[in-house]
PDB file as gemmi writes it, atoms N, CA and C in Angstrom:
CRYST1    1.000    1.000    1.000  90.00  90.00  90.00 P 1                      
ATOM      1  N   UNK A   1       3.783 -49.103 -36.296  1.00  0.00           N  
ATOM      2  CA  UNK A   1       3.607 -47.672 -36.307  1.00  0.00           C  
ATOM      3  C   UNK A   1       3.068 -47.173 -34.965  1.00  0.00           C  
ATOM      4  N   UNK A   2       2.203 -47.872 -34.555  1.00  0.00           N  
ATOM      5  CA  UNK A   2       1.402 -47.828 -33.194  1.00  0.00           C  
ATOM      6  C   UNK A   2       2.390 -47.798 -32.252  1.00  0.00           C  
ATOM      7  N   UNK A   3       3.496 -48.659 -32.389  1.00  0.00           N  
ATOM      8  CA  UNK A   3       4.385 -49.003 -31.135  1.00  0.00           C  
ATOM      9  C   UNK A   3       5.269 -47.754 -31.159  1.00  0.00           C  
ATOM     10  N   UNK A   4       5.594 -47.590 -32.547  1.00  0.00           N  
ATOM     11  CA  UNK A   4       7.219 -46.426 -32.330  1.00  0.00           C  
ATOM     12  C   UNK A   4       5.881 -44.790 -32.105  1.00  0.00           C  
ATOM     13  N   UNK A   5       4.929 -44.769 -32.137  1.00  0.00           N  
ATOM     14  CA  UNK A   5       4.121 -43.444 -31.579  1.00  0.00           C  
ATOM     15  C   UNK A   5       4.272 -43.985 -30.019  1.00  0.00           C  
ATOM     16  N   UNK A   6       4.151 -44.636 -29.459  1.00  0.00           N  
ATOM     17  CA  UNK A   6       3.994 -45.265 -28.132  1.00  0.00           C  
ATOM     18  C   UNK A   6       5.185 -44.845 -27.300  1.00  0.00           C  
ATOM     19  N   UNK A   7       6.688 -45.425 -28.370  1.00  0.00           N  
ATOM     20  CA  UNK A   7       7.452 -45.233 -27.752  1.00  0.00           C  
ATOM     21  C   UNK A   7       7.963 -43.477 -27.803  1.00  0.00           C  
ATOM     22  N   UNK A   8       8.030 -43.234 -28.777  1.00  0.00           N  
ATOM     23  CA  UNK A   8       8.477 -42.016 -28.978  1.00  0.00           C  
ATOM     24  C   UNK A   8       8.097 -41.193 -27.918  1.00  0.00           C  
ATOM     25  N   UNK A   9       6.268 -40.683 -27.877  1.00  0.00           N  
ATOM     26  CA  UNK A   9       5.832 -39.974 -26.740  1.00  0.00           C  
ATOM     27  C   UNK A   9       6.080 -40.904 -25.555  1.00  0.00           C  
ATOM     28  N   UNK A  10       6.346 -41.860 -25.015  1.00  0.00           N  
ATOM     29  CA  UNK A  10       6.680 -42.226 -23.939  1.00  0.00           C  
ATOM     30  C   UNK A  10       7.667 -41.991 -23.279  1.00  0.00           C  
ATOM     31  N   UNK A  11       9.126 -41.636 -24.459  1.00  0.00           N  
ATOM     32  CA  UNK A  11      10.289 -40.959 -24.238  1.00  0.00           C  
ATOM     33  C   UNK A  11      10.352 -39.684 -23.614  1.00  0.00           C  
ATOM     34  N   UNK A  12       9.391 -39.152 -24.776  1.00  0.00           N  
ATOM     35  CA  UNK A  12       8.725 -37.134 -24.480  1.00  0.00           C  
ATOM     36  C   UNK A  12       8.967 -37.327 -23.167  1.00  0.00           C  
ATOM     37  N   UNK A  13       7.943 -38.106 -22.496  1.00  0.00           N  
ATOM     38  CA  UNK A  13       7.661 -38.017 -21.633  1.00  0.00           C  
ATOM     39  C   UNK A  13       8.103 -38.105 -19.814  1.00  0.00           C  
ATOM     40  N   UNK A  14       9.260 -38.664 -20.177  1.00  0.00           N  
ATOM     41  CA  UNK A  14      10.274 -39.479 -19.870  1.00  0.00           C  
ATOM     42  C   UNK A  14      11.389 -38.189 -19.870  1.00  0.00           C  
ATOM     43  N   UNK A  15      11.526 -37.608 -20.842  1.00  0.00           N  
ATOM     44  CA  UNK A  15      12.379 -36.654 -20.465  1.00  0.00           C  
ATOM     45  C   UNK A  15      12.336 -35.296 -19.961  1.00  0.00           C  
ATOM     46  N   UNK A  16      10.584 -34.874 -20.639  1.00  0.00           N  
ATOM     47  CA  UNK A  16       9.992 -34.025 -19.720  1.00  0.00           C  
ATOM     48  C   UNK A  16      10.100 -34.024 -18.129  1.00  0.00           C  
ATOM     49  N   UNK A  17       9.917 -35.176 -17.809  1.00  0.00           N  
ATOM     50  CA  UNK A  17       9.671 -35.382 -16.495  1.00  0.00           C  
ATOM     51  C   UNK A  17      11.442 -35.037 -16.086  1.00  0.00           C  
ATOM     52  N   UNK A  18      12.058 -35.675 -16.587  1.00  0.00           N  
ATOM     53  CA  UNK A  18      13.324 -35.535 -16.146  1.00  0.00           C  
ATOM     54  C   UNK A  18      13.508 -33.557 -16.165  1.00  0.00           C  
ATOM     55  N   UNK A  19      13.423 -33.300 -17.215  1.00  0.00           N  
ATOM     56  CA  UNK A  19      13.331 -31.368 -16.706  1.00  0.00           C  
ATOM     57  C   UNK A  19      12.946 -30.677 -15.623  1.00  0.00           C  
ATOM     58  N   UNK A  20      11.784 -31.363 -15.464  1.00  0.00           N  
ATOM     59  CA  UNK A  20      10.883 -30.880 -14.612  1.00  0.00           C  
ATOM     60  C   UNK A  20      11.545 -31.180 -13.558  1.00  0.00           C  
ATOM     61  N   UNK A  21      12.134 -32.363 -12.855  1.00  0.00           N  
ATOM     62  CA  UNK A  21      12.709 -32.642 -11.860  1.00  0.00           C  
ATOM     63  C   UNK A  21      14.075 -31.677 -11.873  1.00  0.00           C  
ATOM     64  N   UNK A  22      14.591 -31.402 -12.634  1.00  0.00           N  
ATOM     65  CA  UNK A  22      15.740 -30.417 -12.366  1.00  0.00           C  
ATOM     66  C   UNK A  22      15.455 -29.043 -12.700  1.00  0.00           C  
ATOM     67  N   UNK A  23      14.376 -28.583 -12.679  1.00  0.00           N  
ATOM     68  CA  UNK A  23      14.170 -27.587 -12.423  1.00  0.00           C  
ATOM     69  C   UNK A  23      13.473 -27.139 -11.596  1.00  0.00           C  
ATOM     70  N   UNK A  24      12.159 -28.579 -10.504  1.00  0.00           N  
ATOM     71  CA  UNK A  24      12.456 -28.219  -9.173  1.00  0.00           C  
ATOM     72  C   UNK A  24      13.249 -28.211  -8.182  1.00  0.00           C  
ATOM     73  N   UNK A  25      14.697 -29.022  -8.952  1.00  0.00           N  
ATOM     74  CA  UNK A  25      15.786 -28.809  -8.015  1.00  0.00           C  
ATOM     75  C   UNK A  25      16.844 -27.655  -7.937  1.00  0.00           C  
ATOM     76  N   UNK A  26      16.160 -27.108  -8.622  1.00  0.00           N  
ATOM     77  CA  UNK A  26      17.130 -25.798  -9.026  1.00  0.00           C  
ATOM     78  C   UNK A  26      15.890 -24.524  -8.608  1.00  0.00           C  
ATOM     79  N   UNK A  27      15.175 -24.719  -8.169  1.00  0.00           N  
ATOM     80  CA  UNK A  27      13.768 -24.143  -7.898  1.00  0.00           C  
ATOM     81  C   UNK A  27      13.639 -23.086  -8.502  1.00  0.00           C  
ATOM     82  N   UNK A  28      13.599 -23.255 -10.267  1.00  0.00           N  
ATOM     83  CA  UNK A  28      13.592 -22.389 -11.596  1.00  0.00           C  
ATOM     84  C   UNK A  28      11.737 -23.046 -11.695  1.00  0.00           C  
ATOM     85  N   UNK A  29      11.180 -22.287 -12.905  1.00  0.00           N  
ATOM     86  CA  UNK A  29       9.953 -22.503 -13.247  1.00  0.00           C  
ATOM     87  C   UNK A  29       9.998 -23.602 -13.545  1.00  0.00           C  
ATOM     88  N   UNK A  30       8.738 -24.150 -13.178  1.00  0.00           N  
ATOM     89  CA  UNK A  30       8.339 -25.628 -13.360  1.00  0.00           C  
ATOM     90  C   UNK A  30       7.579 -25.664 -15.144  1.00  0.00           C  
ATOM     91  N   UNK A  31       7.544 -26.655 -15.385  1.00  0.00           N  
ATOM     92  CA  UNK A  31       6.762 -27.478 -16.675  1.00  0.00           C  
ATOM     93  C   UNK A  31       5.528 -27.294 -15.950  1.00  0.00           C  
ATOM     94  N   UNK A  32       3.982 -27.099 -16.368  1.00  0.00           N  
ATOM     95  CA  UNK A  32       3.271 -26.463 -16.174  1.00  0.00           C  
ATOM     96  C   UNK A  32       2.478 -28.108 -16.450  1.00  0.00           C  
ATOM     97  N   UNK A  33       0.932 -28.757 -15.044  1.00  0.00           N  
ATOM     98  CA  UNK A  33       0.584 -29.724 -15.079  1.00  0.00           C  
ATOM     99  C   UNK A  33      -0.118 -29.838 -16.534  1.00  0.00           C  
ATOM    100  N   UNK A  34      -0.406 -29.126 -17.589  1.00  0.00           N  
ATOM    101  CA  UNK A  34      -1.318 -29.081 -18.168  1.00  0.00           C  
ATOM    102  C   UNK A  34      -0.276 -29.770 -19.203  1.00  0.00           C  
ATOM    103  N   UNK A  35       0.895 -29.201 -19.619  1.00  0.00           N  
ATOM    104  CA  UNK A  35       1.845 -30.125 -20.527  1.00  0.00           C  
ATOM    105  C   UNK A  35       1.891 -31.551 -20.688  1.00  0.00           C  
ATOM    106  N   UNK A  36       1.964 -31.546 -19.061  1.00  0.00           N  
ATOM    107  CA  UNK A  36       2.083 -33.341 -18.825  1.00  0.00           C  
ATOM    108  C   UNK A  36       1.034 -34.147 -19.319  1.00  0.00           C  
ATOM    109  N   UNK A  37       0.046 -33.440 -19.101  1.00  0.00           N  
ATOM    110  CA  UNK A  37      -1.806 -34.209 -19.636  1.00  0.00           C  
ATOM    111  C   UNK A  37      -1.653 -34.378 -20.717  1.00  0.00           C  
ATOM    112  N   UNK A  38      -1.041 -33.004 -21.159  1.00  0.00           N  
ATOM    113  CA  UNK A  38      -1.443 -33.308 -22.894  1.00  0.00           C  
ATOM    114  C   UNK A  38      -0.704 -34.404 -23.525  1.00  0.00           C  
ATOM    115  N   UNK A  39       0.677 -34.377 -23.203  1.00  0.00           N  
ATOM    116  CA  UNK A  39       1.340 -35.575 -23.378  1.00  0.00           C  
ATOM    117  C   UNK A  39       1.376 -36.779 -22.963  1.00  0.00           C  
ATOM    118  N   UNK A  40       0.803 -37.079 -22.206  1.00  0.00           N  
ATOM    119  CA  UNK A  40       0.470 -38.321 -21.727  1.00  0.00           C  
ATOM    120  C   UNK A  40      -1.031 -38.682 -22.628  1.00  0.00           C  
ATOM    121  N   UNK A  41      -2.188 -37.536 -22.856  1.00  0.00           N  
ATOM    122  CA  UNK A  41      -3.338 -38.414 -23.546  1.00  0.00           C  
ATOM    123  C   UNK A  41      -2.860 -38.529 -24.894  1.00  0.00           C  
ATOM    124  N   UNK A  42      -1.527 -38.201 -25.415  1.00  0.00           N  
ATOM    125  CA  UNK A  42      -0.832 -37.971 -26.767  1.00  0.00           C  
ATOM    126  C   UNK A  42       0.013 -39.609 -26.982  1.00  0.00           C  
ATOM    127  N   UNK A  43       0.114 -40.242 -25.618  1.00  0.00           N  
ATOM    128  CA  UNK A  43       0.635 -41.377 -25.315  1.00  0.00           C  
ATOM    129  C   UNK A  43       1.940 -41.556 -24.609  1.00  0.00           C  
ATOM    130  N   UNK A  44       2.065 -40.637 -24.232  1.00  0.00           N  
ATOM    131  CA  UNK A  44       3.239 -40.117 -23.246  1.00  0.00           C  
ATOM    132  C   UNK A  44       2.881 -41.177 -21.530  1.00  0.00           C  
ATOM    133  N   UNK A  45       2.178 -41.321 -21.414  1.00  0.00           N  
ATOM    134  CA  UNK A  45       1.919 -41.686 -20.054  1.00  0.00           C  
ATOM    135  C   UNK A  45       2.852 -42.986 -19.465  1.00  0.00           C  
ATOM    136  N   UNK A  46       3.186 -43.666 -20.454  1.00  0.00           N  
ATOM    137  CA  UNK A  46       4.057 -44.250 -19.819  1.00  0.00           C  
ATOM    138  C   UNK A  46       5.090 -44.099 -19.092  1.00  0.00           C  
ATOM    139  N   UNK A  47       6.326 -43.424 -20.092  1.00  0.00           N  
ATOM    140  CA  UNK A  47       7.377 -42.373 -19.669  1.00  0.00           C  
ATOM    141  C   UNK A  47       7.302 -41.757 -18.589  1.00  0.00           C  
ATOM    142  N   UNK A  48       6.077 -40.621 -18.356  1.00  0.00           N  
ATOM    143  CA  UNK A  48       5.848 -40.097 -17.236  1.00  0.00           C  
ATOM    144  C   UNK A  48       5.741 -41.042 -15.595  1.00  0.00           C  
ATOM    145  N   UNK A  49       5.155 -41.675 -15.961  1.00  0.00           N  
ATOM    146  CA  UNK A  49       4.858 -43.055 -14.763  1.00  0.00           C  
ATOM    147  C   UNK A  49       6.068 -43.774 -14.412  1.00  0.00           C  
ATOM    148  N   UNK A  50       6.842 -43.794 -15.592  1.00  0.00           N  
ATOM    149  CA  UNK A  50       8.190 -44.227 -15.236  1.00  0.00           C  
ATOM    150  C   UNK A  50       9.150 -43.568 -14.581  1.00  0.00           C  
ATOM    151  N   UNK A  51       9.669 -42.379 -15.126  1.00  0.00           N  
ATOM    152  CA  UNK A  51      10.500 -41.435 -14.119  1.00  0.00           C  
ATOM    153  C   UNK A  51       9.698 -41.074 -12.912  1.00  0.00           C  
ATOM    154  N   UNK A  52       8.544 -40.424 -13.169  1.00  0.00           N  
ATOM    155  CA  UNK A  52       7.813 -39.960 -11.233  1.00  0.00           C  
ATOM    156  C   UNK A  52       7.915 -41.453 -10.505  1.00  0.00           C  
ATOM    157  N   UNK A  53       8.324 -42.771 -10.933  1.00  0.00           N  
ATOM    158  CA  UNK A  53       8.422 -43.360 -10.014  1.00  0.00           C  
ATOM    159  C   UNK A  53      10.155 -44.008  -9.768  1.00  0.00           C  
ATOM    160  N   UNK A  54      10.929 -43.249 -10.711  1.00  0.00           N  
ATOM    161  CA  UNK A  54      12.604 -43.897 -10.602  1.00  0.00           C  
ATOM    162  C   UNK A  54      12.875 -43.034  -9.404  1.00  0.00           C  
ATOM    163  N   UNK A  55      12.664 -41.579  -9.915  1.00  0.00           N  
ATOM    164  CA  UNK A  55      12.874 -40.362  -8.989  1.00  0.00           C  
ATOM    165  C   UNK A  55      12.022 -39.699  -8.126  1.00  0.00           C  
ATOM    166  N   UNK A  56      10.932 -40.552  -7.801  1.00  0.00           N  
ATOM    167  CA  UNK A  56      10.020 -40.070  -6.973  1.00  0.00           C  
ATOM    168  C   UNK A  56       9.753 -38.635  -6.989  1.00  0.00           C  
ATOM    169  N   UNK A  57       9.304 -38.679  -8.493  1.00  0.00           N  
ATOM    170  CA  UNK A  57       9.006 -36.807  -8.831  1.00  0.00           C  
ATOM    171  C   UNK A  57       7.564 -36.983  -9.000  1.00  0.00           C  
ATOM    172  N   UNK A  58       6.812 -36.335  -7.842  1.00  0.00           N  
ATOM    173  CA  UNK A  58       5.196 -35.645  -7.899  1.00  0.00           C  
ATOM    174  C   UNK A  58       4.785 -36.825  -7.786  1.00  0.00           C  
ATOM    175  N   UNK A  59       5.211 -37.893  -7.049  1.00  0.00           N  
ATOM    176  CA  UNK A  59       4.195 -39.382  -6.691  1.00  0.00           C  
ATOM    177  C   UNK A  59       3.565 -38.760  -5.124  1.00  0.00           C  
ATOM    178  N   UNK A  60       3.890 -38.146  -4.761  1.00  0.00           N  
ATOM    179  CA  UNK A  60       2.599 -37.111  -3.704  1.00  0.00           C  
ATOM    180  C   UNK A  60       1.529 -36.721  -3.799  1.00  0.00           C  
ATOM    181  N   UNK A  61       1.846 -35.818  -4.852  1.00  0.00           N  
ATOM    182  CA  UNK A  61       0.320 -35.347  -5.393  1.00  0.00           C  
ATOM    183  C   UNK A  61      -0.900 -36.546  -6.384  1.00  0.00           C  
ATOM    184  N   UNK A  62      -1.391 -36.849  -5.577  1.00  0.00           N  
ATOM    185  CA  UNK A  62      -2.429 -37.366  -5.731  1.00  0.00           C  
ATOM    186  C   UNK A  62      -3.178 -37.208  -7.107  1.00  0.00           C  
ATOM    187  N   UNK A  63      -4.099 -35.885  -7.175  1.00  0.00           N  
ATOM    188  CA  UNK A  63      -4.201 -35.545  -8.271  1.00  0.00           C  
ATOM    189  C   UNK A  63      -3.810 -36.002  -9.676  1.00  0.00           C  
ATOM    190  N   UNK A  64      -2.179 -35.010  -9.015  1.00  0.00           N  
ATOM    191  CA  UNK A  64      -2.014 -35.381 -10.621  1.00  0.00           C  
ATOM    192  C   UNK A  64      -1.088 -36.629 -11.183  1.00  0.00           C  
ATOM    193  N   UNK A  65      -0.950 -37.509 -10.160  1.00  0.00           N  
ATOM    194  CA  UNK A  65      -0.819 -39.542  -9.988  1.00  0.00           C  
ATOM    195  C   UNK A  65      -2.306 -40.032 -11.085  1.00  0.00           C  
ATOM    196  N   UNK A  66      -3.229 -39.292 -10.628  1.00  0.00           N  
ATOM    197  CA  UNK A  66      -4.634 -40.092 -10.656  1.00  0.00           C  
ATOM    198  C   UNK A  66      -4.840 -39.864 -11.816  1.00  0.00           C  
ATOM    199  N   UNK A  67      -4.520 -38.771 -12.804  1.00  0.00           N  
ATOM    200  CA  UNK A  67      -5.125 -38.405 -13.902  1.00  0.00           C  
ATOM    201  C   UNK A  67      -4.123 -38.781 -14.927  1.00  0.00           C  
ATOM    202  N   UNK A  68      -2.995 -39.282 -14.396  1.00  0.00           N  
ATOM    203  CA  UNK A  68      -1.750 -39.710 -15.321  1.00  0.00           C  
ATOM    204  C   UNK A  68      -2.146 -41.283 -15.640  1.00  0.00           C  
ATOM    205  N   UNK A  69      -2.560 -41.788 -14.491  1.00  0.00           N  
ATOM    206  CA  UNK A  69      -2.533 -43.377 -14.129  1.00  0.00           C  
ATOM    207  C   UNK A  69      -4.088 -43.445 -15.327  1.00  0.00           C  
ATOM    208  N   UNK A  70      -5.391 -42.955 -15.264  1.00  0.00           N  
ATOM    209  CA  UNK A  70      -6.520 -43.097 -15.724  1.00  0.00           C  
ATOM    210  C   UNK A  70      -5.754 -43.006 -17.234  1.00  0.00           C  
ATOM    211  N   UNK A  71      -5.562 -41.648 -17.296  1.00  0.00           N  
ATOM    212  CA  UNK A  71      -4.359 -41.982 -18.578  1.00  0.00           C  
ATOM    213  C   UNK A  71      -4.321 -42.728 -19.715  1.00  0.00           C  
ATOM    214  N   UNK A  72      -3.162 -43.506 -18.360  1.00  0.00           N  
ATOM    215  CA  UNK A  72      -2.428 -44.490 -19.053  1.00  0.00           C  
ATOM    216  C   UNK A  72      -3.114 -45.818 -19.028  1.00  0.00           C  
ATOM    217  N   UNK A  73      -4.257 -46.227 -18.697  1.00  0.00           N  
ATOM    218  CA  UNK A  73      -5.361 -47.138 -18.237  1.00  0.00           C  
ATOM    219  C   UNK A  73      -6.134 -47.097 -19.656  1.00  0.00           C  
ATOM    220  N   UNK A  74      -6.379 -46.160 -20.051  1.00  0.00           N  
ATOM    221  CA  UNK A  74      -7.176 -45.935 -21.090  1.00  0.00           C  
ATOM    222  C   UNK A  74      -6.009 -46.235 -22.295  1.00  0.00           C  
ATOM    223  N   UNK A  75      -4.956 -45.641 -22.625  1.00  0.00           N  
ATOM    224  CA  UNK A  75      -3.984 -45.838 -23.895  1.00  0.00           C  
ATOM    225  C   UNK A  75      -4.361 -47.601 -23.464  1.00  0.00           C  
ATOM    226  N   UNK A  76      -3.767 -48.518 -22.510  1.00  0.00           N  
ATOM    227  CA  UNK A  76      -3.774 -50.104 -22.583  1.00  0.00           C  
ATOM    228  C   UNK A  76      -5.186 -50.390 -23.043  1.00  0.00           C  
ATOM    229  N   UNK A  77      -6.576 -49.313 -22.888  1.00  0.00           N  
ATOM    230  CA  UNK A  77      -7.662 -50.011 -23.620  1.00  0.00           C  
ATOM    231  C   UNK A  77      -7.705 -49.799 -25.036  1.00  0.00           C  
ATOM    232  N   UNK A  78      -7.264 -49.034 -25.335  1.00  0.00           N  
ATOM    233  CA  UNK A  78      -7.374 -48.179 -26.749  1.00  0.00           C  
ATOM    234  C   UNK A  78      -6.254 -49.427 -27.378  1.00  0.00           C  
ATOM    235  N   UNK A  79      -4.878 -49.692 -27.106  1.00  0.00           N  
ATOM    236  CA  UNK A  79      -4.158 -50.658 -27.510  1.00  0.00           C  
ATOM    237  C   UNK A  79      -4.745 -52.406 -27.912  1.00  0.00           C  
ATOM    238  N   UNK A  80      -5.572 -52.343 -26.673  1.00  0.00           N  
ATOM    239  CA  UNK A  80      -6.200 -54.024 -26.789  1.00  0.00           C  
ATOM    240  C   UNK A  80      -7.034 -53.856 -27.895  1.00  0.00           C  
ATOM    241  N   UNK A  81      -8.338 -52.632 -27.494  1.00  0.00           N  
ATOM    242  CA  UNK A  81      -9.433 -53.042 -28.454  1.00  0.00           C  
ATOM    243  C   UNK A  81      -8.764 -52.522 -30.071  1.00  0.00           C  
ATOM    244  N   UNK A  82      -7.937 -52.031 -30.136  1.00  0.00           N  
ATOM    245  CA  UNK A  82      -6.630 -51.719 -31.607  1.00  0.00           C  
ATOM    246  C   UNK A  82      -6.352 -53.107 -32.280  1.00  0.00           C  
ATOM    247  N   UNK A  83      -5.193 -53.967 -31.254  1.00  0.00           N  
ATOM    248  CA  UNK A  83      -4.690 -55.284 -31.359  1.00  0.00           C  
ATOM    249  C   UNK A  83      -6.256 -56.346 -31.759  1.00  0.00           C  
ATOM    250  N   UNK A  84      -7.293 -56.446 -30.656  1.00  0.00           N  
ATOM    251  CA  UNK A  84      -8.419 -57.243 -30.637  1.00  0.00           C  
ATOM    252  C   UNK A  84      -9.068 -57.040 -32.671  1.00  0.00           C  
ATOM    253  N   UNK A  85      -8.763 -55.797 -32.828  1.00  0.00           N  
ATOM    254  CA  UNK A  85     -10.181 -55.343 -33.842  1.00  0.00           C  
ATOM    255  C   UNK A  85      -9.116 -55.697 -35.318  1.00  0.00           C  
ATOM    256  N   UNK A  86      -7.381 -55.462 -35.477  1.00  0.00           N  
ATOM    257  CA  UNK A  86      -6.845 -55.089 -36.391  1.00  0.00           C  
ATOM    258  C   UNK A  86      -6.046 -56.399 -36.517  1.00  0.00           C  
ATOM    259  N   UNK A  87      -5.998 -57.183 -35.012  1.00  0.00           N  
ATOM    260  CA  UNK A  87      -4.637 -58.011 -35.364  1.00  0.00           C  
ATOM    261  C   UNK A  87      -3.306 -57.471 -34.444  1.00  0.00           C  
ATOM    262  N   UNK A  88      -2.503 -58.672 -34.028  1.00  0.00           N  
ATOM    263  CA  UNK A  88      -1.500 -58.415 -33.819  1.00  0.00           C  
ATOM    264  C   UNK A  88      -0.433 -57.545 -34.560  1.00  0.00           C  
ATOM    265  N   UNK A  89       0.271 -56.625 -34.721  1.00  0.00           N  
ATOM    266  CA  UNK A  89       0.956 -56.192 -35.303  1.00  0.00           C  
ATOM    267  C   UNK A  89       2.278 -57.054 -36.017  1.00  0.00           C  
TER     268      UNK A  89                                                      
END                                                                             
């Protein structure tokens, strides 16, 4: 259950990002940074980390690299001490 929430928002996230990239290429309104947070502390962060780095979308900004990456740092602790406390799935 843990995994398909994992994957699912990781997808979100994943395709968000993909919008977002074509709609700064079309230089239409952007997806707004606050979306991305929410979905990524929702468990999205993977996804996101994945496309900003296929398509090198917003791996510049620092910022908001740093708060995606802490993130997704935290979902892998939340996962271990999950797995550690419940068992392998």
């Amino acid at each position: 259950m843990v995994a398909g929430w994992i994957a699912a928002s990781g997808l979100a996230g994943f395709i968000l990002m993909g919008v977002d990239k074509s709609r700064a290429l079309d230089r239409a309104r952007r997806v707004p940074e606050k979306t991305f947070f929410s979905l990524a502390l929702a468990g999205g962060a993977i996804g996101i980390l994945v496309l900003s780095g296929v398509f090198h979308h917003t791996t510049r900004k620092d910022s908001f690299m740093g708060v995606i990456i802490v993130l997704f740092i935290i979902w892998i602790a939340v996962l271990v001490a999950f797995v550690r406390y419940f068992g392998a799935p």
